[in-house]
Every structure is written in C-alpha cells, then in structure tokens.
N, C-alpha and C positions, 0 to 999 in steps of 0.2 A: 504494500500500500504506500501509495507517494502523498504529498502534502494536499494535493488537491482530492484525490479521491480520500483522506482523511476531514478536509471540512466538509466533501459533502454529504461523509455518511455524519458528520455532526449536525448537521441543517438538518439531513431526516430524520434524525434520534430524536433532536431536541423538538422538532417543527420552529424551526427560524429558519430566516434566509441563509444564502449563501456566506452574504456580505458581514454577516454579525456572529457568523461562527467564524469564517477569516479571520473578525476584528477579535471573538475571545481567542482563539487559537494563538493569536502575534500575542494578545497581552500576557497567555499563558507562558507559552516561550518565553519574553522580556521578564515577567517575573521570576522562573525557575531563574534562568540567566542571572540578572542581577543579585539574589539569593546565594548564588552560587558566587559572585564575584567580590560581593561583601564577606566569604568565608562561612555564609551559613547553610546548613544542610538545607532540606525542603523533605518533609514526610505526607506522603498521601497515603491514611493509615486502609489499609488491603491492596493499595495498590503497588508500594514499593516508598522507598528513600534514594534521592537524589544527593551527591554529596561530591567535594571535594578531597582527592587522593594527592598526596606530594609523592612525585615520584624523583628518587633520586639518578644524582648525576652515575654517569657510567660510561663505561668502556665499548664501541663498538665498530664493523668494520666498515666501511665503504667497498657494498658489492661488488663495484666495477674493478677498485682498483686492488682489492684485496687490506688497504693500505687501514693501519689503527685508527683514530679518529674518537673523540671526547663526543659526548653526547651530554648535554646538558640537564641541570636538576628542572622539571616541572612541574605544574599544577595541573591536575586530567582530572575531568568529570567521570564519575563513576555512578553507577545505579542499581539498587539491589532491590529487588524483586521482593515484594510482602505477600503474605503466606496465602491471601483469597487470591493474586493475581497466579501464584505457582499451583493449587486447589485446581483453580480455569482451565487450566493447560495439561493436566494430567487428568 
C-alpha cells in the first residue's frame, strides 16, 4: 500500500473526503516526526511505540572499493509493534 491508496482507504473508513484524510495523515506524520525530533517517544497503546534509537559510530567497508571507511554515530527511528497490532497478524 503506497500513501495514496492509504488516505483513500482512510476517507472510506472514516467517511470524509479525500482532502481531510490527506490533511490528518500530513498532520499525523508532522506530529510522530517532531515527537521524535524533540527526543520523545510517541505510544499508540495496541498499536505499537515509535521511538528514537542512537546508533553508534563504527567500522565499515566501501563495497566498491573494498577500502575501510568510519561510519558515523546516528539517530534512527525505530518502531515496535504492540501486542493487539502482533494478535492482527497472527
């Protein structure tokens, strides 16, 4: 499922238009987003937690040229599944 066939099964879930599950969908987005960029997690309780992972620096190689190469310490969004969305799917 791509972003568009995602609002428009949210326009027929909810009965709204197109244009105003687009508009909660971006605000959804924007808010996980910023939540995450302030360093705070975001819990949708049965649905999962959204959260910030530090991943550290490290060692790695450049496929092409075989050659060593530093890879730098980052921030990576991660997201863990809550137990009615894992329930769903089994």
């Amino acid at each position: 499922m791509n972003k568009q066939e995602l609002i428009d099964n949210m326009a027929d879930s909810a009965d709204i238009s197109k244009a105003s599950a687009a508009r909660a969908l971006e605000a959804m987005v924007e808010s996980v987003t910023g939540a995450l960029k302030s360093g705070d997690s975001l819990t949708l309780v049965g649905f999962g937690t959204f959260s910030v992972r530090k991943r550290e620096a490290r060692a790695g190689r450049n496929p092409k040229t075989g050659e060593a190469i530093q890879i730098k310490a980052a921030n990576v969004p991660a997201f863990k599944a809550g137990k009615a969305l894992k329930e769903a799917l089994n």
